[in-house]
C-alpha positions in Angstrom: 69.8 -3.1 -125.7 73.1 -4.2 -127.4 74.6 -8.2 -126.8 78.1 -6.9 -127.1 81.4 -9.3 -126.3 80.4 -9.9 -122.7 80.7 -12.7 -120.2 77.5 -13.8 -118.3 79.1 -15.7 -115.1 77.3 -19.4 -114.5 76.0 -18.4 -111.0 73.9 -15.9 -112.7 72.6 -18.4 -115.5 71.9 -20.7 -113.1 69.3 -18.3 -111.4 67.3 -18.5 -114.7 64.5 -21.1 -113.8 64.7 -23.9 -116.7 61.2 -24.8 -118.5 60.2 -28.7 -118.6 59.9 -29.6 -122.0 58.6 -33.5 -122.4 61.3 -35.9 -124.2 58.6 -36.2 -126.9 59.0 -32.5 -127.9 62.6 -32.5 -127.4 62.8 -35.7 -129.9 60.6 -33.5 -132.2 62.7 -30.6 -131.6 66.6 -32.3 -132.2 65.1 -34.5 -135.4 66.9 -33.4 -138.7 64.4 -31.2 -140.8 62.7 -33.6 -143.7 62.5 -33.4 -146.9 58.5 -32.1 -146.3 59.3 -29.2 -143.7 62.0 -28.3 -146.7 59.4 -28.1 -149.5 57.0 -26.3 -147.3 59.5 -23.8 -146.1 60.5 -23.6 -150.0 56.6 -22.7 -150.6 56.7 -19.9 -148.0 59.1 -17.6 -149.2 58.0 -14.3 -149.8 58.5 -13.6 -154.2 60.5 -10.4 -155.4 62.9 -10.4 -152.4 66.7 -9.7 -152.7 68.5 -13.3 -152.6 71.2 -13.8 -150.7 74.7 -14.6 -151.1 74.1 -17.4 -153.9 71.7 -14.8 -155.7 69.0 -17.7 -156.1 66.0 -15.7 -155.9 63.1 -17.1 -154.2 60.8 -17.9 -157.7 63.9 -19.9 -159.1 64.1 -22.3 -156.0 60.2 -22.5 -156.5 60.7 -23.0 -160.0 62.9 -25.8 -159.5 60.4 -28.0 -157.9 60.8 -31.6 -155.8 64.6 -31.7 -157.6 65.7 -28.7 -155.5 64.0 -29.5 -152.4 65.9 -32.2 -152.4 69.4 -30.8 -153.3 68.4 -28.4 -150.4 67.4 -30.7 -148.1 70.9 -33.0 -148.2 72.5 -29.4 -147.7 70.7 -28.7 -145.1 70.7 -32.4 -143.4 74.7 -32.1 -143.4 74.6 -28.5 -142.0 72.5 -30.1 -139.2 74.2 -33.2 -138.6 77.9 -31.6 -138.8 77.0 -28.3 -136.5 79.5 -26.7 -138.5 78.1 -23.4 -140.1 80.1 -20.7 -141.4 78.7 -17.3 -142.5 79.4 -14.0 -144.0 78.0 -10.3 -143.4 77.1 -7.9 -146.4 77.0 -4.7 -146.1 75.6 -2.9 -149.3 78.4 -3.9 -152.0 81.2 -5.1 -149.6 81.5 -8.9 -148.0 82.9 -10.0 -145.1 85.3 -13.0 -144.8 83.6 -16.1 -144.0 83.4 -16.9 -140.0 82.5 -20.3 -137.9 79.2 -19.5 -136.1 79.4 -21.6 -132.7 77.0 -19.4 -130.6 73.3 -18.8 -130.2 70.9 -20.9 -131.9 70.5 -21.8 -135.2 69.1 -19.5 -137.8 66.0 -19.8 -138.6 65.0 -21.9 -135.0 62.3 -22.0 -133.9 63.2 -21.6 -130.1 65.4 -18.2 -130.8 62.2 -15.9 -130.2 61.1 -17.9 -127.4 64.7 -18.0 -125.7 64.5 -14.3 -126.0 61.9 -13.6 -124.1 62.8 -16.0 -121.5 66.0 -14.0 -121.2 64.6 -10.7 -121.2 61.5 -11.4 -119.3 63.5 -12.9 -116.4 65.8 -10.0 -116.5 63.2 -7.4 -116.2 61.5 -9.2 -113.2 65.2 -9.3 -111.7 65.1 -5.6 -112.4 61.9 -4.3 -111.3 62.9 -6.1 -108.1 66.0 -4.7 -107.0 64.4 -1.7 -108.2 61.7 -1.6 -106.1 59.6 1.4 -108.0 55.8 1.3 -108.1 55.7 3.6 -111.5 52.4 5.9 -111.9 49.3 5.6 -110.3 46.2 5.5 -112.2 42.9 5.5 -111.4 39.4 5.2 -112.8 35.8 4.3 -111.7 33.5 2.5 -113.8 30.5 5.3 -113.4 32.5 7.6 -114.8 32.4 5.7 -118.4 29.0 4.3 -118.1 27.4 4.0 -114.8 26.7 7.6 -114.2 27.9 7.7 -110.7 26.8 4.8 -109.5 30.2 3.2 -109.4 31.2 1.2 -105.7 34.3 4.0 -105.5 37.8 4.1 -107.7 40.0 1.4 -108.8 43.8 2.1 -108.9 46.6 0.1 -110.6 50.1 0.9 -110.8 52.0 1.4 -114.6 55.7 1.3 -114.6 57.0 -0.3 -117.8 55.7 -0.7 -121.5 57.7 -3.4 -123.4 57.5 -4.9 -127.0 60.7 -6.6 -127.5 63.9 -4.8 -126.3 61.6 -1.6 -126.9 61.0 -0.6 -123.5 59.2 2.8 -121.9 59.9 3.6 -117.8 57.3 5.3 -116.5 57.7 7.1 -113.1 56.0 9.8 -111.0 59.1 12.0 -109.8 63.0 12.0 -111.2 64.7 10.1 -108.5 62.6 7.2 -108.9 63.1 7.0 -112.7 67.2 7.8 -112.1 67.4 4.7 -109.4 65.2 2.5 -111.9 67.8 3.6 -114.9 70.4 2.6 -112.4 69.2 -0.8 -111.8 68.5 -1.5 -114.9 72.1 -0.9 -116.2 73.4 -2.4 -112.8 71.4 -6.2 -114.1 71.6 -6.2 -117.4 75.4 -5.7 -117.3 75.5 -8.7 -115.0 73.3 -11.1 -118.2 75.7 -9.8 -120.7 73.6 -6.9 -122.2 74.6 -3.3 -122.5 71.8 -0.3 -122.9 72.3 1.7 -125.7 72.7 5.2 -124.2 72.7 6.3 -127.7 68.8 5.4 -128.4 68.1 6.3 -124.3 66.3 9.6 -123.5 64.0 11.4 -120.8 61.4 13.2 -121.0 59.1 15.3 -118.5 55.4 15.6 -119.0 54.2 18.7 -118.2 52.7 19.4 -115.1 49.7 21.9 -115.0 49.9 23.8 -111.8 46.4 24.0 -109.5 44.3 26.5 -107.8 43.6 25.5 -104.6 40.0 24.8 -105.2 42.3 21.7 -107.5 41.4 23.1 -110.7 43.9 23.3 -113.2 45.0 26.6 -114.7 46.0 26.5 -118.1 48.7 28.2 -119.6 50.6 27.8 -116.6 52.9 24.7 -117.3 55.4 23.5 -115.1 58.7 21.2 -116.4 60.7 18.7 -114.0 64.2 18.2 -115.9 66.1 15.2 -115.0 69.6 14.7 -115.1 70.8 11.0 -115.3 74.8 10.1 -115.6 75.2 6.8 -117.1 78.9 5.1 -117.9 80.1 8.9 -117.8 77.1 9.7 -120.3 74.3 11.9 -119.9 71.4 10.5 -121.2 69.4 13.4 -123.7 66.2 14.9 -122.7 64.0 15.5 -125.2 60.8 17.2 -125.8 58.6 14.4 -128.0 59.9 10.9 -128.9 58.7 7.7 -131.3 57.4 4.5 -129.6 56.3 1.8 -131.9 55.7 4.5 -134.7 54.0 6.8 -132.6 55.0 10.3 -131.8 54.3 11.2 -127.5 54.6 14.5 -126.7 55.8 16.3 -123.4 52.4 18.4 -123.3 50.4 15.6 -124.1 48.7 16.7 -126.8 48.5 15.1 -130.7 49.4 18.3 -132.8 53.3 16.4 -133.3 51.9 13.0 -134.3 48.7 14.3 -136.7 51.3 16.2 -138.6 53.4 13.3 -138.8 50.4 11.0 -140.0 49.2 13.7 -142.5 52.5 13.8 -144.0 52.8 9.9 -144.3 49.4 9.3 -145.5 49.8 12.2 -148.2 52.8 9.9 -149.7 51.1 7.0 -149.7 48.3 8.8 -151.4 50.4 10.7 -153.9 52.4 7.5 -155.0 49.4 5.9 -156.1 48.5 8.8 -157.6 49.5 7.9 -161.5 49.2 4.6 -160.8 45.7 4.0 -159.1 43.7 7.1 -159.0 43.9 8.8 -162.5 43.3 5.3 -164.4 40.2 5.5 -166.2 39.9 1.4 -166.6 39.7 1.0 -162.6 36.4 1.8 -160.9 35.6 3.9 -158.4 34.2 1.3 -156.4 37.7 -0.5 -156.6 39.5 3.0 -155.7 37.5 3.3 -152.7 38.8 -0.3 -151.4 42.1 0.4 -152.2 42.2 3.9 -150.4 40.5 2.3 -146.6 43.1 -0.3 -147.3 46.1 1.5 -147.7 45.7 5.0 -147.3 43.3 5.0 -143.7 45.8 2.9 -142.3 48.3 5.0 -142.9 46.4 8.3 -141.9 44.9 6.7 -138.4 47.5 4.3 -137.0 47.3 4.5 -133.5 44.0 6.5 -133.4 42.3 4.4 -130.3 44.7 6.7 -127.9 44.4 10.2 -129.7 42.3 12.9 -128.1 41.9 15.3 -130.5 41.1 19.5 -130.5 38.7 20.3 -132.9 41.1 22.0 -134.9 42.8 19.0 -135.6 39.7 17.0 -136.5 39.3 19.8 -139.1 42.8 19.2 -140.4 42.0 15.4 -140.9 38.8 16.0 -142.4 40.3 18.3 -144.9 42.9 15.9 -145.5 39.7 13.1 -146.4 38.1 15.1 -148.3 40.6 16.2 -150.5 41.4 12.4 -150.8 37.6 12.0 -151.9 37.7 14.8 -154.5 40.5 13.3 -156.3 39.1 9.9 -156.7 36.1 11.1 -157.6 36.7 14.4 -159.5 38.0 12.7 -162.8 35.9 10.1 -163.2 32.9 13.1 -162.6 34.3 15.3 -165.1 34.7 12.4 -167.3 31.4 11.7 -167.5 29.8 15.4 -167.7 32.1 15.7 -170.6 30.6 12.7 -172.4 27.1 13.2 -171.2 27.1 16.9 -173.2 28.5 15.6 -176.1 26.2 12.7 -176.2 27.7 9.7 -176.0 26.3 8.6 -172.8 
């Protein structure tokens, strides 16, 4: 979603419910930043970062100590007190000219994440409501995990959106539904001043085995239910596979898409660490082997609770382990059957 130059009338703010937020924590809240909260934000800057537009890099201000802490701080009480902060934009090399920020909250605020999802959480509710789609139907019963059978009869619940931040997945069991949720959902968040970003927006089907009538499903035999959805005079793309917080989901449900994708992220992790990890003699293997679950497994099985694997593809994976294995291990062997025949082990 985009916050372009829009007008959100007041009758629609006014629908927002407020939260009640005691006088103490408003006091707490509007009190000018001291001179501690100053030194401690000092101390929690990340080192080796690019500076900003006064290229004071993060070890000089710690370097400075309680002197610069307290130059900061009168900068920063005045900033407060006057409400009157300017700002630039930088794009690689080029700077913008300096402009009077009188919107939003203040940088850095503590209430701008917790606005946000105020905003958007209230909007979706608005959305799923005028929508008035139930989303897919799933269903389990607990004997089927580990009761064998003896469950009391299947459980259903009802899955139509996935959100993490403005990242948000529409699931829906037929096109029409999906189209007159898309609808709605461009319908309300015009109304709060947000656009969605038919640019970043797609589709996709999941395919649909076709059944026997004995309701068993026959493989090979894949059916696909295109969609075509018209928004602003756009058609919004229908793809085959897209990302969703760094994972690849695929149209036929299977994993072959996002193992490849994992092999080929964990291999250059592994390989830049190659020269400088790995092949050095001086680091044990012991230490090698902590360094490779913690940055190389990662890597190599992010998202892994969800996958359902063929076993060709556990094969694939264990190849890729193994070959990890043989090169931490392989020089530090051959190192020592060199030394052992020559005697000085």
């Amino acid at each position: 979603m985009l916050n372009g130059n829009t007008t959100v009338s007041e009758q629609v703010l006014q629908q927002i419910p407020s939260p009640t937020v005691d006088n103490e924590e408003l006091s707490r809240q509007d009190a000018v930043p001291t001179l501690d909260e100053v030194v401690k934000a000092i101390g929690q800057i990340k080192n080796k970062k690019a500076p900003g537009k006064d290229d004071l890099p993060a070890e000089l201000l710690k370097a400075g100590g309680h002197y610069v802490a307290e130059w900061l701080h009168e900068i920063i009480r005045d900033v407060w007190e006057q409400e009157d902060t300017s700002a630039q934009v930088r794009i690689d090399d080029d700077v913008s000219e300096s402009f009077v920020m009188n919107t939003s909250v203040r940088q850095g605020c503590i209430l701008s994440p917790i606005l946000f999802y105020v905003y958007v959480d209230y909007i979706m509710k608005q959305i799923i409501k005028q929508a008035n789609v139930q989303g897919v139907k799933l269903s389990w019963r607990l004997g089927d995990f580990w009761l064998s059978g003896k469950g009391n009869g299947s459980h259903h619940v009802h899955l139509l959106t996935l959100m993490y931040a403005d990242d948000i997945v529409i699931m829906c069991d037929n096109p029409k539904n999906l189209e007159h949720f898309i609808k709605a959902f461009e319908r309300v968040t015009n109304d709060f001043g947000l656009n969605m970003n038919i640019k970043k927006t797609c589709t996709m089907s999941l395919k649909q085995f076709n059944k026997t009538i004995g309701k068993h499903e026959t493989k090979g035999k894949a059916k696909d239910v295109p969609s075509n959805i018209v928004i602003r005079d756009q058609n919004i793309e229908t793809v085959d596979n897209f990302n969703y917080l760094g994972c690849n989901i695929a149209n036929d449900q299977t994993q072959s898409k996002e193992i490849e994708v994992r092999l080929g992220k964990a291999s250059n992790a592994f390989n830049s660490l190659r020269r400088v990890v790995w092949y050095r003699k001086c680091i044990s293997i012991q230490a090698k082997v902590r360094i490779f679950k913690a940055c190389i497994l990662p890597v190599l099985l992010y998202g892994s609770e969800l996958w359902c694997l063929k076993v060709v593809e556990e094969q694939r994976l264990n190849t890729f382990y193994m070959k990890c294995l043989r090169t931490l291990l392989a020089r530090e062997i051959l190192y020592r059957m060199v030394y052992n025949s020559w005697g000085f082990i």
